[in-house]
C-alpha positions as CSV (number, residue, x, y, z in Angstrom):
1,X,62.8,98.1,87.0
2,X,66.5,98.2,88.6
3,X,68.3,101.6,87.8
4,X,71.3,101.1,86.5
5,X,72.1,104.8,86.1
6,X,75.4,106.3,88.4
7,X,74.6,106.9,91.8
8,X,74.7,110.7,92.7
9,X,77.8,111.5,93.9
10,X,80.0,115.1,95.4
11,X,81.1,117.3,92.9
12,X,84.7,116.8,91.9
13,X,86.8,118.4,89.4
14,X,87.2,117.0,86.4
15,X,91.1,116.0,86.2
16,X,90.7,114.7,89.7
17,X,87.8,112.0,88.8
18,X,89.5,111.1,85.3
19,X,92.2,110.3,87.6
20,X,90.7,107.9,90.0
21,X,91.2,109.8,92.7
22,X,87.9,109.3,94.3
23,X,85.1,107.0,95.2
24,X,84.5,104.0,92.6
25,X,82.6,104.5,90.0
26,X,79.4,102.9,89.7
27,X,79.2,99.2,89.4
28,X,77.8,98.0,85.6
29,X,77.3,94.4,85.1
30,X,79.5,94.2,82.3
31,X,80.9,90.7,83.2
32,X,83.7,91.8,85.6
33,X,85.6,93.2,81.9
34,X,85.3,97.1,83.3
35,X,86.6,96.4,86.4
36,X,89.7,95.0,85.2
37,X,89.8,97.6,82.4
38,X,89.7,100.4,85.1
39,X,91.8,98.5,87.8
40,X,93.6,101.0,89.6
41,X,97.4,101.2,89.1
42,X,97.7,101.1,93.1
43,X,96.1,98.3,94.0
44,X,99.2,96.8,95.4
45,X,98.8,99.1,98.2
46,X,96.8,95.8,99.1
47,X,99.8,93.8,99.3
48,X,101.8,97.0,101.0
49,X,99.5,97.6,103.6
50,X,99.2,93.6,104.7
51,X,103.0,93.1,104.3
52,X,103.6,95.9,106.7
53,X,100.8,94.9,109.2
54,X,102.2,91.2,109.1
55,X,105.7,92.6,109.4
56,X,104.4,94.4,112.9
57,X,102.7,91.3,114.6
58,X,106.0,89.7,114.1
59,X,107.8,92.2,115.6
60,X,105.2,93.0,118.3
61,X,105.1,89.2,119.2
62,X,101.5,88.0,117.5
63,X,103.0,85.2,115.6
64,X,99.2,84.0,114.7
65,X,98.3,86.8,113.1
66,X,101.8,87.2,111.0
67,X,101.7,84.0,109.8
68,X,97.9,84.1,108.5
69,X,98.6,88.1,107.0
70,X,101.7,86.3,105.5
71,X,99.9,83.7,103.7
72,X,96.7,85.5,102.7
73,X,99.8,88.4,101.3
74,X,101.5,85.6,99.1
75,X,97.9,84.8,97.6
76,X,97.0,88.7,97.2
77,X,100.0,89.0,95.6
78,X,100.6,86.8,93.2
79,X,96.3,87.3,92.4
80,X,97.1,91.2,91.4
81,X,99.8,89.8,89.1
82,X,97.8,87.4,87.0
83,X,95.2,90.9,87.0
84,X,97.9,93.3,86.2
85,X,99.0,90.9,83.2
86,X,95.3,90.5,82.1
87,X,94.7,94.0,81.7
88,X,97.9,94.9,80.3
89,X,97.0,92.6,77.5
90,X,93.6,93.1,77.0
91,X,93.6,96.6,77.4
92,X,97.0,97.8,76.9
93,X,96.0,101.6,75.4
94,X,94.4,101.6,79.1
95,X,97.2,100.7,80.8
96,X,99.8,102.4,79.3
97,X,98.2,105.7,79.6
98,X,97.4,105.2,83.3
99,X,101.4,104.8,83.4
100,X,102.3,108.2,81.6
101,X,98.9,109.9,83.4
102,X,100.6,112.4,86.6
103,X,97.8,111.3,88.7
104,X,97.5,107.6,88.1
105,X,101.2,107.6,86.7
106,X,102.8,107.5,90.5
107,X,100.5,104.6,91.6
108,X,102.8,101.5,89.4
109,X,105.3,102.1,92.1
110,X,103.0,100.1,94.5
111,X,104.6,97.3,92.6
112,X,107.9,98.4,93.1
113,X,107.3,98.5,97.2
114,X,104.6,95.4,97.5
115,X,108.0,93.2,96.1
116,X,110.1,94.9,98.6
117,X,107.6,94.1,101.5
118,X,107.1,90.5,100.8
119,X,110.8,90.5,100.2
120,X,111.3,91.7,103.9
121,X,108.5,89.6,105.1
122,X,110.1,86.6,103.6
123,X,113.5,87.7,105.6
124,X,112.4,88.3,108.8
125,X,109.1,86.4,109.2
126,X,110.4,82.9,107.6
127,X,114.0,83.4,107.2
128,X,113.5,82.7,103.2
129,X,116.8,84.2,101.7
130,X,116.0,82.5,98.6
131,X,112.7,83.8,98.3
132,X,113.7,87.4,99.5
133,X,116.6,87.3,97.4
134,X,114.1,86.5,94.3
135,X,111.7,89.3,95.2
136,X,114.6,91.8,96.2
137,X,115.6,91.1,92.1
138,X,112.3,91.2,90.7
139,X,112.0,95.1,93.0
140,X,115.1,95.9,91.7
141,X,114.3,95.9,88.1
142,X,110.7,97.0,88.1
143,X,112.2,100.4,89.9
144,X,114.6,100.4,87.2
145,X,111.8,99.8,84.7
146,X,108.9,102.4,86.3
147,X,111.2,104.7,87.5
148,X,112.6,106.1,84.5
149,X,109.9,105.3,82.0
150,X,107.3,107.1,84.2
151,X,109.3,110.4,85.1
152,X,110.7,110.7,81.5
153,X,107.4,110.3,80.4
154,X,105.9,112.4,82.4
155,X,108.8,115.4,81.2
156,X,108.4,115.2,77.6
157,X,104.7,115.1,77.5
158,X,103.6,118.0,75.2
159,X,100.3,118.7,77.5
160,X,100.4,118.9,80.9
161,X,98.1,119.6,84.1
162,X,98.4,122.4,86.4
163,X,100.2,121.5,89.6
164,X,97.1,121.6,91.5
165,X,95.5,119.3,88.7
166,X,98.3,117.1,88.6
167,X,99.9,116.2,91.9
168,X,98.9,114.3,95.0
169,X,100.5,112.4,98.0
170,X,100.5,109.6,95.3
171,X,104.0,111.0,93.8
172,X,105.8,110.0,97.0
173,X,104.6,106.4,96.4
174,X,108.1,107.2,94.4
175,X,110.0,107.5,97.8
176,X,108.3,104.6,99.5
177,X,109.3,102.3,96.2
178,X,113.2,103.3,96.7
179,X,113.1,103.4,100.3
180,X,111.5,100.0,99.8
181,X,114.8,98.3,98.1
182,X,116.8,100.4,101.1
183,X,115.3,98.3,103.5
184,X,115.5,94.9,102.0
185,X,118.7,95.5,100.5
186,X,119.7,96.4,104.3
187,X,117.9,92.8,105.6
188,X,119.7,90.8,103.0
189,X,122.8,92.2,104.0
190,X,122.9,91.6,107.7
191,X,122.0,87.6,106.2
192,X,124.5,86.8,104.0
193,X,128.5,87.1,103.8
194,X,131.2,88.3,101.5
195,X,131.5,89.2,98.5
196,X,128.0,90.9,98.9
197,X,127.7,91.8,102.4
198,X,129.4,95.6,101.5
199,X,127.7,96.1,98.2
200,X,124.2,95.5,99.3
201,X,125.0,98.0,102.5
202,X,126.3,100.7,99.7
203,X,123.0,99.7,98.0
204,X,120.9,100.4,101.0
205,X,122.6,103.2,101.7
206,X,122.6,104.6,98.1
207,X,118.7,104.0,98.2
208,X,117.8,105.9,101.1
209,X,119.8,108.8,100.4
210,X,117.9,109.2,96.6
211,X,114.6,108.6,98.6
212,X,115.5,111.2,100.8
213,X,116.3,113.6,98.6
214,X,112.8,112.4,96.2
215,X,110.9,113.6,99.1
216,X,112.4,117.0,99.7
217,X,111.9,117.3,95.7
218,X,108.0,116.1,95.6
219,X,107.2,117.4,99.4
220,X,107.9,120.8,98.1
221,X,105.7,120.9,95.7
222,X,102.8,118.6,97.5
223,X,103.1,121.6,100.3
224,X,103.2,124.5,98.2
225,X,99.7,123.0,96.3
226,X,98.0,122.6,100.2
227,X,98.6,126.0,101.1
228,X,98.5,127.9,97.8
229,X,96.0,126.1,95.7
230,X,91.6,125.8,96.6
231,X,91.4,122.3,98.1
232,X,88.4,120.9,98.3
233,X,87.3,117.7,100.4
234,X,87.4,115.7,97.4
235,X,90.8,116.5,96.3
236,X,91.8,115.2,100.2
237,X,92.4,111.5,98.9
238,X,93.4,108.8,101.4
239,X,97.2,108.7,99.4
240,X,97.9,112.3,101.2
241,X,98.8,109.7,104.0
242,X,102.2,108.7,102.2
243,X,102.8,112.3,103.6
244,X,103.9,110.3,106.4
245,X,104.9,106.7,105.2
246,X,107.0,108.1,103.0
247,X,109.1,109.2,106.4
248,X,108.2,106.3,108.4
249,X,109.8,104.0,105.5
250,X,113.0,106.1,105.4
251,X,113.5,106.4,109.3
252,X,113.0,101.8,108.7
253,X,115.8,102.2,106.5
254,X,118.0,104.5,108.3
255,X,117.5,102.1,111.8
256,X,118.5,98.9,109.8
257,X,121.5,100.8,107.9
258,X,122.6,101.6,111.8
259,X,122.4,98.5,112.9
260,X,124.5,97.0,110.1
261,X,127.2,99.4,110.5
262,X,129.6,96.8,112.6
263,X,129.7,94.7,109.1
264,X,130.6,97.6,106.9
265,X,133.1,100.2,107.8
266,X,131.5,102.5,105.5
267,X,128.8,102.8,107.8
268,X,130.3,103.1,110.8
269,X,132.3,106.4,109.6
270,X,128.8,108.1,108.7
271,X,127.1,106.6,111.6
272,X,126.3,110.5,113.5
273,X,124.8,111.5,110.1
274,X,123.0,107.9,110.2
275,X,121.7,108.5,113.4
276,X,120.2,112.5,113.1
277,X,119.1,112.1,109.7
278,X,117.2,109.0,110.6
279,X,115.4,111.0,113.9
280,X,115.4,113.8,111.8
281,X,112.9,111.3,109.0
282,X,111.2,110.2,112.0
283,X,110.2,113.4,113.4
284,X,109.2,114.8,110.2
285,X,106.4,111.8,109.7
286,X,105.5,112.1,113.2
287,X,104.6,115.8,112.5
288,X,102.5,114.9,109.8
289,X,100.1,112.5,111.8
290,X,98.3,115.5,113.6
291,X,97.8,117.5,110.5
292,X,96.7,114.2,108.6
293,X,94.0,113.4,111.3
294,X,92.7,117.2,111.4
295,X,92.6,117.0,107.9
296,X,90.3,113.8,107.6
297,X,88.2,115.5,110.3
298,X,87.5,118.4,108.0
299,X,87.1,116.5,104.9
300,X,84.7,113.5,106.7
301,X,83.0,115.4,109.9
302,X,82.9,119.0,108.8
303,X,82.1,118.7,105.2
304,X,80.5,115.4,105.1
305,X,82.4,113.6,102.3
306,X,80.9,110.2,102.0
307,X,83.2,107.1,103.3
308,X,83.0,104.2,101.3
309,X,85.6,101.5,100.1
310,X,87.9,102.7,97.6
311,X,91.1,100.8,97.0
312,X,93.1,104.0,97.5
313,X,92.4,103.8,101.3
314,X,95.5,101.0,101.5
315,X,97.5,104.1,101.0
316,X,96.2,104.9,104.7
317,X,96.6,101.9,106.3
318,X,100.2,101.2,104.8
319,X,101.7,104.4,106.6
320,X,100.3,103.3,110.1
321,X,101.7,99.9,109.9
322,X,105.4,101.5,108.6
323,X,105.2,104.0,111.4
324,X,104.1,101.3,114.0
325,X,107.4,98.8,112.9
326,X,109.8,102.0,112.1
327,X,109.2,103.5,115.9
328,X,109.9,100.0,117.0
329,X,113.3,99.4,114.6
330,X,114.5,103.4,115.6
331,X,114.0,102.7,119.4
332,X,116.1,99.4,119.1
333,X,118.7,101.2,116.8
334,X,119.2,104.1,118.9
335,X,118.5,102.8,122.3
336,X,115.5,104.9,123.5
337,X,113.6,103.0,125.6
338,X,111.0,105.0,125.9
339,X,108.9,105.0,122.5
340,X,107.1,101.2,122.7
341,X,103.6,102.3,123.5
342,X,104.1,104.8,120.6
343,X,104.9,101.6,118.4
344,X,102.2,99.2,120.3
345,X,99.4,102.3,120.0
346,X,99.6,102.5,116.3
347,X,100.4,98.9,115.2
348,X,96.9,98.5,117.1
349,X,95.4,101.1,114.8
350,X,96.8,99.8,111.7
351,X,95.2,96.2,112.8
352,X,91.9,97.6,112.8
353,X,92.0,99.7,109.9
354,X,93.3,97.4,107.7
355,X,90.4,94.8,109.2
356,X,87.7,97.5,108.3
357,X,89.5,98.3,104.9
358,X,89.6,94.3,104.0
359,X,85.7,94.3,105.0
360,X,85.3,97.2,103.1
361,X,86.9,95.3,99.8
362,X,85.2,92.1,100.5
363,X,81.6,93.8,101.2
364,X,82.4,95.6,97.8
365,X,83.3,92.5,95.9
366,X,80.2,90.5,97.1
367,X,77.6,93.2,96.5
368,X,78.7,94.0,93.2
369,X,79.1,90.1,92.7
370,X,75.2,89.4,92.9
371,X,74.0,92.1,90.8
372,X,72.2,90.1,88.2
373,X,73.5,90.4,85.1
374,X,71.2,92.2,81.9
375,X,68.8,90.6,79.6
């Protein structure tokens, strides 16, 4: 007789696995209904984490493999849509209170930056003004949308975690939305004229400067609950790496807002604060990428935390790709000349982990899809 009992699994505190923030829970032939009931608000890290990868073979010169990520990106996207739709309506007392939850809350804004990937992607990969200009609207107003019905909820909720109970590296998902419409904002700019030319550079602008300022807000407390708070290896999950994307998204941002500066005068009087504030992002995520890796030695060498898909782990890939394209963007804005094996190294290392990540989804998908179903 098959067991259909849960698997044993690590100990895990309880907010943390109400949350989601760990391994899956156990498949239950239910007809695919819990799935969708329990789809994770952050499942368009998918789309972020194949946009950005796309977005790097372009810019790296592997046209193949950007068109192919481009295509198979439109399809993921538009798939998590009809999902996000379904379960909204069939279980909306779900969704909404994964929307007002401080764990889960956070993880919406995947939308919010998966329209302003496939926005860019559009703009640079096909030339698609149309289309980015669509998608650049449709961002717009879901970080309109998210932004303040998700932090106001989350302010006049009558009960409320701990810090340690009720923040992660998922907060600055929040950063990585706005930074999101910083950067398209910026590509739309540098492709269209007047009258809008200026007002999407102030745009940009005005974007990465409120993401900046999100992350010195959220980092603060993220760093204080590291040091100050017991963290386990379950606690450690995979969104910790926005740590660093977060950064690698706002030093993108700041190299296109350089670059545009000869169409906006604006620009070009702040272009010394452009430039050091933009190393100053880059430096900041590049500090991060030691501690992240000694971190994820700890939590999967030393105390043996079992690695298995989980749709969180796009939140790991999605950094690596933005650092990879962001190195590549701040050495062409600034004029380095020095830093394209760092952007080569890690756009490599963001191909393969976004291959075993896919595998990992698809291998998760297809065992789960030939469980037989119960009598």
């Amino acid at each position: 007789m098959e067991n259909n009992g849960p698997n044993p699994s690590p100990k895990v505190p309880a907010s943390v696995a109400a949350a989601g923030l760990r391994p899956a829970a156990p498949w239950r032939p239910d007809g695919g209904r819990g799935r969708l009931r329990h789809l994770h608000p952050a499942y368009f890290g998918l789309v972020m984490a194949t946009g950005i990868v796309s977005i790097g073979a372009h810019t790296l010169g592997y046209p193949g493999i950007a068109g192919v990520l481009l295509g198979l990106n439109i399809v993921q996207y538009l798939v998590l849509w009809v999902l996000y739709v379904a379960r909204a309506a069939r279980y909306p007392r779900d969704f909404f209170a994964d929307m007002v939850s401080h764990l889960k809350g956070p993880g919406f804004f995947t939308l919010v930056a998966a329209t302003g990937i496939l926005s860019s992607q559009m703009l640079l990969q096909v030339d698609n003004v149309p289309a980015g200009l669509v998608l650049w609207a449709v961002a717009v107003v879901l970080w309109v949308l998210l932004m303040y019905t998700i932090f106001t909820a989350l302010t006049i909720k009558t009960e409320k975690p701990t810090l340690d109970q009720g923040i992660s590296g998922a907060w600055l998902l929040a950063v990585v939305a706005t930074q999101s419409l910083a950067v398209s904002s910026a590509l739309l700019a540098a492709r269209i004229g007047q009258p809008f030319r200026l007002e999407l550079n102030f745009l940009a602008l005005s974007m990465w400067l409120w993401g900046g300022m999100l992350y010195i807000w959220m980092m603060s407390l993220i760093f204080y609950r590291y040091v100050f708070f017991r963290f386990p290896p379950s606690d450690l999950s995979p969104p910790y790496w926005i740590n660093m994307g977060a950064m690698a998204i706002s030093t993108l941002a700041g190299s296109l807002l350089i670059l545009n500066a000869p169409d906006a005068p604006f620009l070009v009087s702040l272009l010394p604060f452009l430039k050091g504030f933009t190393v100053f992002y880059w430096a900041t995520g590049t500090w991060w990428i030691p501690m992240l890796l000694l971190l994820g030695l700890w939590r999967y060498v030393f105390q043996r935390f079992p690695f298995e898909y989980d749709p969180l782990y796009w939140g790991m890939v999605f950094p690596l790709g933005m650092y990879a394209v962001c190195t590549w963007q701040l050495e062409h804005a600034m004029d380095f000349g020095f830093l394209s094996g760092v952007s080569w190294l890690f756009f490599h290392a963001a191909l393969v982990a976004w291959a075993a990540t896919f595998f990992g989804m698809a291998r998760s998908v297809l065992r789960r899809g030939r469980r037989p179903a119960p009598d």
